[in-house]
N, C-alpha and C positions, 0 to 999 in steps of 0.2 A: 960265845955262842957259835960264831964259825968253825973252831976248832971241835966242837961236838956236829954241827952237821955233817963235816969233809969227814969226821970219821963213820956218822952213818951212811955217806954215801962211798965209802971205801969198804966197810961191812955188805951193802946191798950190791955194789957189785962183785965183789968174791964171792957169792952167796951165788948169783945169775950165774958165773961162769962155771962154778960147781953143777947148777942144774943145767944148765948144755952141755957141759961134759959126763953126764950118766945117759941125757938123751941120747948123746950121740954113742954113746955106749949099748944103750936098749933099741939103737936102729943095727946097730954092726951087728950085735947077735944074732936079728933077725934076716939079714940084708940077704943073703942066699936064702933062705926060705922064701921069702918076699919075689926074690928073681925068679924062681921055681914053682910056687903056686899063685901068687899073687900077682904079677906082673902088670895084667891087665886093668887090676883094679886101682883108682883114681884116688890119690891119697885126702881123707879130710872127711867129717864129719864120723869118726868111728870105722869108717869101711874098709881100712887095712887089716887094724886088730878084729875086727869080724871075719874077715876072711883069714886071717892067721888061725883065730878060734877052730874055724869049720874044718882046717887042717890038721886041728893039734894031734891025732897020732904020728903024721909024717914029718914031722917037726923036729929038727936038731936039739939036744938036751938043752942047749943053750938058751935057745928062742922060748922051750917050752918055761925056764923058767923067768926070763922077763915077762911073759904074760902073767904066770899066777903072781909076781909082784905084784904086776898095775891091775890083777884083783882085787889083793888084799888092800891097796890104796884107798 
C-alpha cells in the first residue's frame, strides 16, 4: 500500500508543477500588457483579467489569446 501512495503522491505532484508551469506561462504573455494598462490595479478577486478584458483591442496577440483560453475554461 505505500508503494501505491508515493506513487500517487509523485503523480500529484508532477501534475501541480505542470499547472504552475502554464500559469506562469499565461502571466508572461500577459506581463507587458499588464505593465502598460494594468499596472495600478491590485492583483486577486478577478480584477486583473477584467482589466485585461476592458483592454482586449490593445492587447498583444499573445495575451489576447490566454484570455479566450480561461473563457472557454
Amino acid at each position: 500500500m505505500s508503494k501505491l501512495r508515493f506513487a500517487v503522491l509523485v503523480l500529484a505532484i508532477g501534475c501541480s508543477g505542470s499547472a504552475v508551469a502554464q500559469v506562469a506561462d499565461q502571466r508572461g504573455a500577459c506581463k507587458a500588457d499588464y505593465d502598460k494598462y494594468c499596472a495600478g490595479t491590485l492583483p486577486g478577486g478577478g480584477r486583473v483579467v477584467a482589466c485585461l478584458n476592458k483592454q482586449l483591442p490593445q492587447l498583444s496577440d499573445a495575451c489576447k489569446k490566454v484570455l479566450a483560453s480561461r473563457k472557454a475554461q
